[in-house]
C-alpha positions in Angstrom: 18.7 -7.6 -20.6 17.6 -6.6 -24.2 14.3 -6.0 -22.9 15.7 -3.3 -20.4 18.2 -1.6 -22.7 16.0 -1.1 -24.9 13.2 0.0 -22.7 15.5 3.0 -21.3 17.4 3.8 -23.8 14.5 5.6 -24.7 12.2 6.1 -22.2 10.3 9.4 -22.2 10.0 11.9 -20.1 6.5 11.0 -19.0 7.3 7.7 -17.8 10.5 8.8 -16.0 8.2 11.7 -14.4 5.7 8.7 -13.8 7.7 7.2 -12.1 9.0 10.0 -9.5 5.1 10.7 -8.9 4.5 7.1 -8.7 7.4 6.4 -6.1 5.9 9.4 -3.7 2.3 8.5 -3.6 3.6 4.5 -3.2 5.5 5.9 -0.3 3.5 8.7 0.9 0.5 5.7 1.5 3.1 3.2 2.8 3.8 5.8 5.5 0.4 6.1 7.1 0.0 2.2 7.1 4.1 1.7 8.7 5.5 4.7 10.6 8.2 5.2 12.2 7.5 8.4 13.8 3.4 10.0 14.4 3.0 11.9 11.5 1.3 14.9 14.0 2.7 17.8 11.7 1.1 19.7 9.0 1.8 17.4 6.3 0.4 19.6 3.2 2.8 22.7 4.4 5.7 20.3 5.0 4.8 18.6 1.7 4.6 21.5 -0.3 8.0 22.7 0.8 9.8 19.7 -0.2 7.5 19.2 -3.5 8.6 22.7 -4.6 12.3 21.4 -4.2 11.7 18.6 -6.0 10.3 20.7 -9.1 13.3 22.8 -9.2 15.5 19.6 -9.3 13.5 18.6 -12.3 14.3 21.9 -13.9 17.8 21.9 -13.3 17.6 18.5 -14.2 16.6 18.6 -17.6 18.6 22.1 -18.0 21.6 19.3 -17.9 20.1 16.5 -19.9 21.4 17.5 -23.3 25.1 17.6 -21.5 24.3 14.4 -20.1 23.3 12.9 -23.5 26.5 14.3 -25.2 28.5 13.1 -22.9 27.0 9.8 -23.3 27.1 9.2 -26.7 30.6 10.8 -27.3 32.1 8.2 -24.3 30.1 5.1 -26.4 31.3 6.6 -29.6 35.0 6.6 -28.2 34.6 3.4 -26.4 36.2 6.0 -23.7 35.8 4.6 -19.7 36.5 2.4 -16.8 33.7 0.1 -18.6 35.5 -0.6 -22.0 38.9 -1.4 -20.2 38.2 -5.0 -20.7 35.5 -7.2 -22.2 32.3 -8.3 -19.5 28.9 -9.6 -19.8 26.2 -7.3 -20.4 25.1 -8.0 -17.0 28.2 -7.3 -15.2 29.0 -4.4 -17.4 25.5 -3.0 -15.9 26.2 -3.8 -12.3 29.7 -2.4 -12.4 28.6 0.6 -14.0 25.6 1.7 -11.5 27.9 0.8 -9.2 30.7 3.8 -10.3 27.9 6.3 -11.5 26.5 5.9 -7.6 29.8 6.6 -6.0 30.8 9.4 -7.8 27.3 11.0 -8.9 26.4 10.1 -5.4 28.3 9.0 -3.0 31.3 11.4 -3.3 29.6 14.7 -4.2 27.5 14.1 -1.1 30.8 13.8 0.8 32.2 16.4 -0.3 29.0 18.3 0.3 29.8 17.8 4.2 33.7 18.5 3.8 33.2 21.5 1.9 32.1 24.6 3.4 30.6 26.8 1.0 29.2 23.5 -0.5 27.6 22.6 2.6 25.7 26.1 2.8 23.1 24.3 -0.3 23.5 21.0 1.2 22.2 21.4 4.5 18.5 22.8 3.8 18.5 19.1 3.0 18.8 18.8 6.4 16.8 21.6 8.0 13.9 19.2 7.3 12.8 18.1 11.1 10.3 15.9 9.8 12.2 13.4 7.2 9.7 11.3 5.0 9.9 10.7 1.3 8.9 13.9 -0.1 12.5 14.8 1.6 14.4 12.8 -0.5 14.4 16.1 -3.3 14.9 18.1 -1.1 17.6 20.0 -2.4 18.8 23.5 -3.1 18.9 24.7 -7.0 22.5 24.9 -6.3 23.1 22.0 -4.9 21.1 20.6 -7.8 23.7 22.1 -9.9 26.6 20.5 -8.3 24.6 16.7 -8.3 24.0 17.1 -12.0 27.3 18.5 -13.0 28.6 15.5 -10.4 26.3 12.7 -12.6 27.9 14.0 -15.9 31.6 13.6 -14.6 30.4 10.1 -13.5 28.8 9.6 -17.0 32.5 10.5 -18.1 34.5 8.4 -16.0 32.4 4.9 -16.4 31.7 5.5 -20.2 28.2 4.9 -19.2 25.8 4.6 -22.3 22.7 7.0 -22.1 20.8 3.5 -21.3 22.4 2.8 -18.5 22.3 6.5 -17.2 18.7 6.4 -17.3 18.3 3.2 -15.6 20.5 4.4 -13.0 18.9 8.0 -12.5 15.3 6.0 -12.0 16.6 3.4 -9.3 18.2 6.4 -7.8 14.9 8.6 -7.7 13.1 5.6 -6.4 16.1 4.2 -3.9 15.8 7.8 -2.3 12.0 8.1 -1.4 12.7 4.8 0.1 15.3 5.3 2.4 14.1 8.6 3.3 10.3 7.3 4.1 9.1 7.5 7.6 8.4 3.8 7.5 9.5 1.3 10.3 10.1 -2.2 8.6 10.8 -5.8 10.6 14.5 -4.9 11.8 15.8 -8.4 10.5 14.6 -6.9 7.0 15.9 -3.7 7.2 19.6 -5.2 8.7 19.5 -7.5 6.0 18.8 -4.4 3.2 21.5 -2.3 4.6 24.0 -5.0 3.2 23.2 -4.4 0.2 21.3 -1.1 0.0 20.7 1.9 1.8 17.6 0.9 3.7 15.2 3.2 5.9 17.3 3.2 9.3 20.3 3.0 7.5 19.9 6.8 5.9 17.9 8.0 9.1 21.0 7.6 11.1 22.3 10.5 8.6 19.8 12.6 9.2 20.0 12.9 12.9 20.6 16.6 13.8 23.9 16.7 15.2 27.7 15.2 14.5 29.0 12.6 14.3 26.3 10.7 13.1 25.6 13.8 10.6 28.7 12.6 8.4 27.7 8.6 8.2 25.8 7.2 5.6 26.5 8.8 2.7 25.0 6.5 -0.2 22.0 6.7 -1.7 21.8 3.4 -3.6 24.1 1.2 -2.5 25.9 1.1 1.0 29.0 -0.6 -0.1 30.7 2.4 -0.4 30.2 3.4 3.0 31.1 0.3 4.5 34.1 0.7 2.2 35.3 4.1 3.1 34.8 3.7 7.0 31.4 5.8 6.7 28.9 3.5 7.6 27.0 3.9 11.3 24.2 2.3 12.9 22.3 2.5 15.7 20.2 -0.2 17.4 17.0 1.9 18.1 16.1 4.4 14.9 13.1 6.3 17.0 16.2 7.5 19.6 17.1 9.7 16.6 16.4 13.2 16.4 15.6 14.8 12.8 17.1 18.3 11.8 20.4 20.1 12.1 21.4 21.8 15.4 22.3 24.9 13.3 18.4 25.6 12.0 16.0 24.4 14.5 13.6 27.3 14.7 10.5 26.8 12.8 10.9 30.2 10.8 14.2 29.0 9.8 13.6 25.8 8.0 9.7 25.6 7.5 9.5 29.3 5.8 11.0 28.9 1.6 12.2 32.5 1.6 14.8 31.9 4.7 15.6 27.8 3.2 16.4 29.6 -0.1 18.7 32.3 1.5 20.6 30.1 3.7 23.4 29.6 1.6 24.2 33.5 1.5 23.6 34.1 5.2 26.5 33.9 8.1 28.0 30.7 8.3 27.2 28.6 11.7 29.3 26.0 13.0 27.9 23.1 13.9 27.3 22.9 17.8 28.3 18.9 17.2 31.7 20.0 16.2 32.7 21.3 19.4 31.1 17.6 20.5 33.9 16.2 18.7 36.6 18.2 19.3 36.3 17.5 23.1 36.3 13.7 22.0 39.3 14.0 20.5 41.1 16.5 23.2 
Protein backbone atom coordinates (compact mmCIF):
# COMPACT_ATOMS: atom_id res chain seq x y z
CA UNK A 1 0.00 0.00 0.00
CA UNK A 2 3.14 2.32 0.67
CA UNK A 3 4.33 1.53 -2.66
CA UNK A 4 1.02 2.96 -4.26
CA UNK A 5 0.58 6.04 -2.05
CA UNK A 6 3.58 6.99 -2.68
CA UNK A 7 3.65 6.30 -6.30
CA UNK A 8 0.46 8.80 -6.87
CA UNK A 9 0.81 11.04 -4.50
CA UNK A 10 3.09 12.42 -6.96
CA UNK A 11 2.74 11.11 -10.12
CA UNK A 12 3.26 13.56 -13.01
CA UNK A 13 1.49 14.71 -15.54
CA UNK A 14 3.32 12.69 -18.15
CA UNK A 15 2.63 9.41 -16.63
CA UNK A 16 -1.10 10.27 -15.95
CA UNK A 17 -1.25 11.51 -19.75
CA UNK A 18 0.57 8.10 -20.42
CA UNK A 19 -1.62 6.53 -19.18
CA UNK A 20 -4.93 7.93 -21.01
CA UNK A 21 -2.88 7.38 -24.38
CA UNK A 22 -1.87 4.14 -23.29
CA UNK A 23 -5.45 2.92 -22.26
CA UNK A 24 -6.82 4.08 -25.95
CA UNK A 25 -4.22 2.54 -28.20
CA UNK A 26 -4.58 -0.81 -25.61
CA UNK A 27 -8.19 -0.55 -26.51
CA UNK A 28 -8.34 0.82 -29.83
CA UNK A 29 -6.05 -2.67 -30.91
CA UNK A 30 -8.23 -4.80 -28.56
CA UNK A 31 -11.10 -3.68 -30.75
CA UNK A 32 -10.06 -4.93 -34.10
CA UNK A 33 -8.99 -8.34 -32.57
CA UNK A 34 -12.77 -8.58 -30.31
CA UNK A 35 -15.66 -6.60 -31.77
CA UNK A 36 -18.69 -6.39 -30.94
CA UNK A 37 -20.07 -4.52 -33.74
CA UNK A 38 -18.10 -4.29 -37.74
CA UNK A 39 -16.16 -1.37 -37.35
CA UNK A 40 -17.35 -0.37 -41.31
CA UNK A 41 -17.31 3.49 -40.39
CA UNK A 42 -14.67 6.06 -40.97
CA UNK A 43 -12.82 5.42 -37.95
CA UNK A 44 -10.13 8.50 -38.36
CA UNK A 45 -13.19 11.10 -38.69
CA UNK A 46 -15.13 9.46 -35.88
CA UNK A 47 -11.76 9.25 -33.94
CA UNK A 48 -10.91 12.61 -34.36
CA UNK A 49 -14.18 13.89 -33.06
CA UNK A 50 -14.05 12.22 -29.94
CA UNK A 51 -10.06 12.77 -29.56
CA UNK A 52 -10.76 16.53 -29.80
CA UNK A 53 -13.30 16.01 -26.75
CA UNK A 54 -11.01 14.36 -24.95
CA UNK A 55 -8.30 17.30 -25.28
CA UNK A 56 -10.70 19.76 -24.10
CA UNK A 57 -11.48 17.54 -20.96
CA UNK A 58 -7.79 17.65 -20.29
CA UNK A 59 -7.86 21.33 -20.47
CA UNK A 60 -10.67 21.88 -18.27
CA UNK A 61 -9.16 19.28 -16.40
CA UNK A 62 -6.16 20.73 -15.31
CA UNK A 63 -7.90 24.37 -15.27
CA UNK A 64 -9.48 22.56 -11.94
CA UNK A 65 -6.43 20.76 -10.61
CA UNK A 66 -5.15 23.47 -8.35
CA UNK A 67 -8.88 23.58 -6.75
CA UNK A 68 -8.66 19.93 -6.58
CA UNK A 69 -5.30 20.00 -4.79
CA UNK A 70 -6.48 22.74 -2.25
CA UNK A 71 -9.23 21.08 -1.53
CA UNK A 72 -7.27 18.04 -0.79
CA UNK A 73 -4.76 19.16 1.36
CA UNK A 74 -7.10 21.55 3.38
CA UNK A 75 -9.68 18.26 4.05
CA UNK A 76 -6.16 16.15 5.21
CA UNK A 77 -5.04 19.12 7.08
CA UNK A 78 -8.50 19.30 8.98
CA UNK A 79 -8.87 15.62 9.18
CA UNK A 80 -12.42 17.01 7.64
CA UNK A 81 -14.66 13.87 5.83
CA UNK A 82 -16.73 10.75 5.79
CA UNK A 83 -13.10 8.97 5.86
CA UNK A 84 -11.82 10.35 9.32
CA UNK A 85 -15.14 9.61 11.15
CA UNK A 86 -13.64 6.59 12.56
CA UNK A 87 -10.23 4.74 12.50
CA UNK A 88 -9.81 1.87 9.31
CA UNK A 89 -6.96 0.23 7.68
CA UNK A 90 -5.17 1.88 4.99
CA UNK A 91 -6.73 -0.53 2.72
CA UNK A 92 -10.30 -0.12 3.64
CA UNK A 93 -9.87 3.59 4.05
CA UNK A 94 -8.83 3.32 0.13
CA UNK A 95 -11.67 1.14 -0.90
CA UNK A 96 -14.29 3.17 0.95
CA UNK A 97 -13.02 6.20 -0.44
CA UNK A 98 -12.94 5.34 -4.33
CA UNK A 99 -15.98 4.03 -3.54
CA UNK A 100 -17.67 7.71 -2.40
CA UNK A 101 -15.52 9.80 -4.88
CA UNK A 102 -17.25 7.38 -7.77
CA UNK A 103 -20.72 7.92 -6.58
CA UNK A 104 -20.68 11.44 -6.25
CA UNK A 105 -17.90 12.54 -8.85
CA UNK A 106 -19.61 9.89 -10.94
CA UNK A 107 -22.29 8.30 -10.39
CA UNK A 108 -24.69 11.11 -9.25
CA UNK A 109 -23.55 14.03 -11.48
CA UNK A 110 -24.21 11.64 -14.39
CA UNK A 111 -27.71 11.25 -12.93
CA UNK A 112 -28.38 14.28 -12.54
CA UNK A 113 -27.12 14.96 -15.97
CA UNK A 114 -30.27 12.91 -17.30
CA UNK A 115 -32.83 14.50 -14.66
CA UNK A 116 -31.75 17.91 -15.36
CA UNK A 117 -32.71 19.56 -18.36
CA UNK A 118 -30.45 22.23 -19.21
CA UNK A 119 -27.78 19.80 -17.87
CA UNK A 120 -28.67 17.28 -20.28
CA UNK A 121 -28.23 19.75 -23.30
CA UNK A 122 -23.97 19.09 -22.64
CA UNK A 123 -24.56 15.61 -21.60
CA UNK A 124 -26.12 14.23 -24.45
CA UNK A 125 -23.40 14.92 -27.39
CA UNK A 126 -22.09 12.11 -25.23
CA UNK A 127 -24.57 10.33 -26.68
CA UNK A 128 -25.01 11.61 -30.26
CA UNK A 129 -22.06 9.15 -30.78
CA UNK A 130 -23.75 6.31 -33.10
CA UNK A 131 -20.65 4.43 -33.14
CA UNK A 132 -19.60 3.91 -29.31
CA UNK A 133 -15.98 2.56 -28.88
CA UNK A 134 -13.31 3.80 -26.44
CA UNK A 135 -12.36 6.96 -27.89
CA UNK A 136 -16.17 7.74 -26.68
CA UNK A 137 -15.53 7.42 -23.30
CA UNK A 138 -14.23 11.54 -23.32
CA UNK A 139 -16.52 12.37 -25.15
CA UNK A 140 -17.86 15.18 -23.38
CA UNK A 141 -18.90 18.75 -23.85
CA UNK A 142 -16.50 21.63 -22.21
CA UNK A 143 -19.41 22.26 -20.12
CA UNK A 144 -20.18 19.17 -19.13
CA UNK A 145 -16.51 18.93 -18.26
CA UNK A 146 -17.09 21.78 -16.00
CA UNK A 147 -19.83 20.25 -14.13
CA UNK A 148 -17.71 16.50 -13.77
CA UNK A 149 -14.76 18.49 -12.40
CA UNK A 150 -16.59 20.85 -10.12
CA UNK A 151 -18.66 17.38 -9.25
CA UNK A 152 -14.99 15.47 -8.36
CA UNK A 153 -14.01 18.48 -6.13
CA UNK A 154 -17.29 18.31 -4.03
CA UNK A 155 -16.55 14.49 -3.81
CA UNK A 156 -12.91 15.34 -2.81
CA UNK A 157 -14.79 17.40 -0.07
CA UNK A 158 -17.18 15.11 1.17
CA UNK A 159 -14.77 11.81 1.52
CA UNK A 160 -11.75 13.90 2.83
CA UNK A 161 -9.98 12.26 0.14
CA UNK A 162 -6.10 12.89 0.18
CA UNK A 163 -4.60 14.17 -3.19
CA UNK A 164 -3.20 10.35 -3.36
CA UNK A 165 -6.09 8.85 -3.42
CA UNK A 166 -7.73 11.41 -5.84
CA UNK A 167 -5.17 10.60 -8.30
CA UNK A 168 -5.47 6.97 -7.96
CA UNK A 169 -9.07 7.24 -8.40
CA UNK A 170 -9.05 9.81 -11.50
CA UNK A 171 -6.56 7.03 -13.31
CA UNK A 172 -8.79 3.86 -12.63
CA UNK A 173 -11.56 6.13 -13.74
CA UNK A 174 -9.92 7.24 -17.14
CA UNK A 175 -8.93 3.68 -17.74
CA UNK A 176 -12.46 1.94 -16.29
CA UNK A 177 -14.15 4.21 -19.05
CA UNK A 178 -12.27 3.25 -22.31
CA UNK A 179 -13.08 -0.18 -21.10
CA UNK A 180 -16.62 -0.17 -20.70
CA UNK A 181 -17.13 1.92 -23.62
CA UNK A 182 -14.86 -0.33 -26.08
CA UNK A 183 -16.58 -2.01 -28.93
CA UNK A 184 -15.29 -5.39 -27.61
CA UNK A 185 -17.42 -8.55 -27.19
CA UNK A 186 -15.92 -10.67 -24.28
CA UNK A 187 -17.10 -14.54 -23.15
CA UNK A 188 -20.62 -13.48 -21.66
CA UNK A 189 -19.83 -15.65 -18.38
CA UNK A 190 -16.82 -12.96 -18.01
CA UNK A 191 -18.54 -10.04 -18.71
CA UNK A 192 -21.82 -11.21 -16.20
CA UNK A 193 -19.35 -11.91 -13.75
CA UNK A 194 -17.53 -8.15 -14.18
CA UNK A 195 -20.75 -6.44 -13.97
CA UNK A 196 -20.95 -7.51 -10.22
CA UNK A 197 -18.31 -5.80 -9.49
CA UNK A 198 -17.68 -3.28 -12.26
CA UNK A 199 -19.12 -1.67 -15.03
CA UNK A 200 -18.19 -4.11 -17.77
CA UNK A 201 -18.58 -3.67 -21.71
CA UNK A 202 -22.42 -4.74 -22.06
CA UNK A 203 -23.17 -3.46 -18.88
CA UNK A 204 -22.51 0.44 -20.07
CA UNK A 205 -23.67 -0.40 -23.79
CA UNK A 206 -27.12 -0.96 -22.42
CA UNK A 207 -26.84 2.93 -21.52
CA UNK A 208 -25.93 3.92 -24.61
CA UNK A 209 -28.78 2.52 -26.52
CA UNK A 210 -30.67 5.41 -28.35
CA UNK A 211 -33.85 5.61 -26.84
CA UNK A 212 -35.59 5.38 -23.10
CA UNK A 213 -35.82 3.60 -20.89
CA UNK A 214 -32.71 1.94 -21.26
CA UNK A 215 -31.12 5.57 -21.82
CA UNK A 216 -31.37 6.23 -17.90
CA UNK A 217 -29.83 2.68 -16.65
CA UNK A 218 -26.41 2.25 -15.91
CA UNK A 219 -25.09 5.15 -14.62
CA UNK A 220 -21.58 4.15 -13.13
CA UNK A 221 -18.54 4.28 -14.48
CA UNK A 222 -16.33 2.34 -12.05
CA UNK A 223 -18.26 0.42 -10.04
CA UNK A 224 -21.90 -0.92 -10.61
CA UNK A 225 -22.84 -1.17 -6.99
CA UNK A 226 -24.40 1.93 -7.00
CA UNK A 227 -26.72 1.16 -9.69
CA UNK A 228 -27.73 -2.10 -8.40
CA UNK A 229 -28.22 -0.02 -5.21
CA UNK A 230 -30.34 2.78 -6.47
CA UNK A 231 -32.75 0.55 -8.74
CA UNK A 232 -30.63 1.77 -11.97
CA UNK A 233 -29.09 -1.20 -13.06
CA UNK A 234 -30.53 -2.98 -16.61
CA UNK A 235 -29.47 -5.75 -18.69
CA UNK A 236 -30.14 -7.17 -21.65
CA UNK A 237 -29.36 -10.80 -22.77
CA UNK A 238 -28.17 -9.98 -26.41
CA UNK A 239 -25.85 -6.53 -26.46
CA UNK A 240 -25.64 -6.56 -30.56
CA UNK A 241 -29.84 -6.05 -30.31
CA UNK A 242 -28.82 -2.58 -29.16
CA UNK A 243 -28.94 0.38 -31.18
CA UNK A 244 -26.11 3.27 -30.54
CA UNK A 245 -27.18 7.09 -30.57
CA UNK A 246 -29.98 9.13 -29.23
CA UNK A 247 -33.37 9.31 -30.99
CA UNK A 248 -33.07 13.14 -30.74
CA UNK A 249 -29.80 13.51 -33.14
CA UNK A 250 -29.61 10.80 -35.63
CA UNK A 251 -28.73 12.66 -38.71
CA UNK A 252 -25.18 12.48 -39.67
CA UNK A 253 -24.77 16.38 -39.86
CA UNK A 254 -26.07 16.52 -36.46
CA UNK A 255 -23.74 14.48 -34.44
CA UNK A 256 -20.65 13.73 -36.88
CA UNK A 257 -20.13 17.60 -37.75
CA UNK A 258 -18.09 19.51 -34.30
CA UNK A 259 -19.59 22.91 -35.18
CA UNK A 260 -23.48 21.48 -34.64
CA UNK A 261 -22.05 18.90 -31.41
CA UNK A 262 -20.60 22.07 -29.89
CA UNK A 263 -23.92 24.22 -30.43
CA UNK A 264 -26.29 21.68 -29.24
CA UNK A 265 -26.58 22.88 -25.87
CA UNK A 266 -27.81 26.38 -27.07
CA UNK A 267 -30.16 25.08 -29.78
CA UNK A 268 -34.14 24.20 -29.21
CA UNK A 269 -34.66 21.64 -26.76
CA UNK A 270 -36.04 18.13 -28.16
CA UNK A 271 -37.93 15.75 -26.15
CA UNK A 272 -36.93 12.58 -26.32
CA UNK A 273 -39.29 10.43 -28.72
CA UNK A 274 -38.72 7.49 -25.85
CA UNK A 275 -40.55 9.65 -23.38
CA UNK A 276 -43.75 9.49 -25.03
CA UNK A 277 -42.65 5.48 -25.07
CA UNK A 278 -42.99 5.68 -21.39
CA UNK A 279 -45.64 7.69 -20.80
CA UNK A 280 -48.02 5.31 -22.66
CA UNK A 281 -46.37 2.53 -20.32
CA UNK A 282 -47.39 4.17 -17.58
CA UNK A 283 -51.05 5.45 -18.88
Amino acid sequence: METVINYFETIPSSYRAGILIGGLVFFWILEGIIPLFPRNYNQIKHAWINIFFTITTIIINFAFASLILMSSDWVVANKFGLLYIIEMPTWVFMIIGMLVLDLVGAYFIHWLEHKTRWMWRFHLIHHTDTHVDTTTANRHHPGESVFRAIFTTIAVLITGAPIWLVMLYQSLSALLSQFNHANITLPKWLDDSLSWIIVSPNMHKVHHHYTLPLTDTNYGNIFSIWDRIFGTFAYIENPKSLVYGIDTHFKPEENEEMGNLLKIPFQTYRPPTGAKFVEKEKA
